[in-house]
N, C-alpha and C positions, 0 to 999 in steps of 0.2 A: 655555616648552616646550623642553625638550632634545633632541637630536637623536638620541637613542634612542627617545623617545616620538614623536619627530615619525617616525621611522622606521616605527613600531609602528602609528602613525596611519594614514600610506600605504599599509601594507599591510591593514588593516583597508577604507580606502575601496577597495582593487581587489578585496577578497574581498566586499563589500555590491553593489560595481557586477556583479562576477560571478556572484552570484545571481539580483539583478535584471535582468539579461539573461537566464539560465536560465530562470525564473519568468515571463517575457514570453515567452522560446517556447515553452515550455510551455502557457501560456495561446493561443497562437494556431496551434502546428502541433499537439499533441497530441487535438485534437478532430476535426482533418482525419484522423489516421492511425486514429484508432478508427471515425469515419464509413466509411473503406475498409473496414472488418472487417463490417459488415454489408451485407445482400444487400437493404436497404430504407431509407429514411430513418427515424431515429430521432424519435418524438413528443418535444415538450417534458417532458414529464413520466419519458418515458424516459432522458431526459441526465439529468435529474435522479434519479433512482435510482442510475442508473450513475457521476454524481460523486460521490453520496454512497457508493457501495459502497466506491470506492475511495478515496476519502479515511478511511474508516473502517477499512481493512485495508490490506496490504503486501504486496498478492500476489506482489511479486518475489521475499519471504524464502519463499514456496512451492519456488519453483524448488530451493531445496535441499534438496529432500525428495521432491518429485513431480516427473510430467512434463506438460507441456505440456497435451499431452493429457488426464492425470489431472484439472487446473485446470480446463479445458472443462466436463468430465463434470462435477464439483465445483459449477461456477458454473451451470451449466443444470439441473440436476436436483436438487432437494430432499429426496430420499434418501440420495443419493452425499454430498450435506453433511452431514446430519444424522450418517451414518454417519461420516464423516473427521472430525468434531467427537467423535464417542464415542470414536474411536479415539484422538483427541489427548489426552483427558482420560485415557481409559486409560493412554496411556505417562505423562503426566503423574501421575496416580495412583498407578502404580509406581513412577514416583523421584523422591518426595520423598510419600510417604504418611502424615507429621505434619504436613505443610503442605498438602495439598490441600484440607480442608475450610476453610480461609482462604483458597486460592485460589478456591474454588469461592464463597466467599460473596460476594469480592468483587467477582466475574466479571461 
């Protein structure tokens, strides 16, 4: 091993150890900070919905488009989605309209 790779090496185990600490509180304060946001204890089958929601989506990359607020209405009411879903497909539709019906297939 040369001392460029060994270099390259070290900094690879503090960028693995640095995940895996993120990942670890993650796993143990980010359930606390969600459990504050409701006004009830959450059933088991309700975390699970709600991991799954958000492991399936990126609601942070919302914030660059909507507000806060908008997200709420969004995530609680199944209109307000349905609708911000048309909408998305609509600007999507307009730029780039020889590739939508490929995106839409794939979708």
């Amino acid at each position: 091993m040369t001392d460029d790779t060994r270099a390259v090496y070290a900094m690879v185990n503090k960028v693995k150890y640095a995940v895996s600490s993120m990942r670890q509180d993650h796993r143990e304060t980010l359930p606390k900070v969600f459990a504050e946001q409701f006004s009830r204890e959450l059933a088991k089958d309700e975390w699970a919905k709600l991991h799954k929601g958000l492991a399936q989506t990126d609601l942070a990359v919302l914030l660059d488009t909507m507000s806060p607020d908008d997200i709420r209405a969004m995530l609680a009411d199944d209109s307000v989605r349905a609708q911000a879903i048309r909408d998305a497909e609509a600007e999507l539709r307009a730029a780039a309209p020889r590739s939508y019906a490929e995106y839409e297939r794939r979708a």
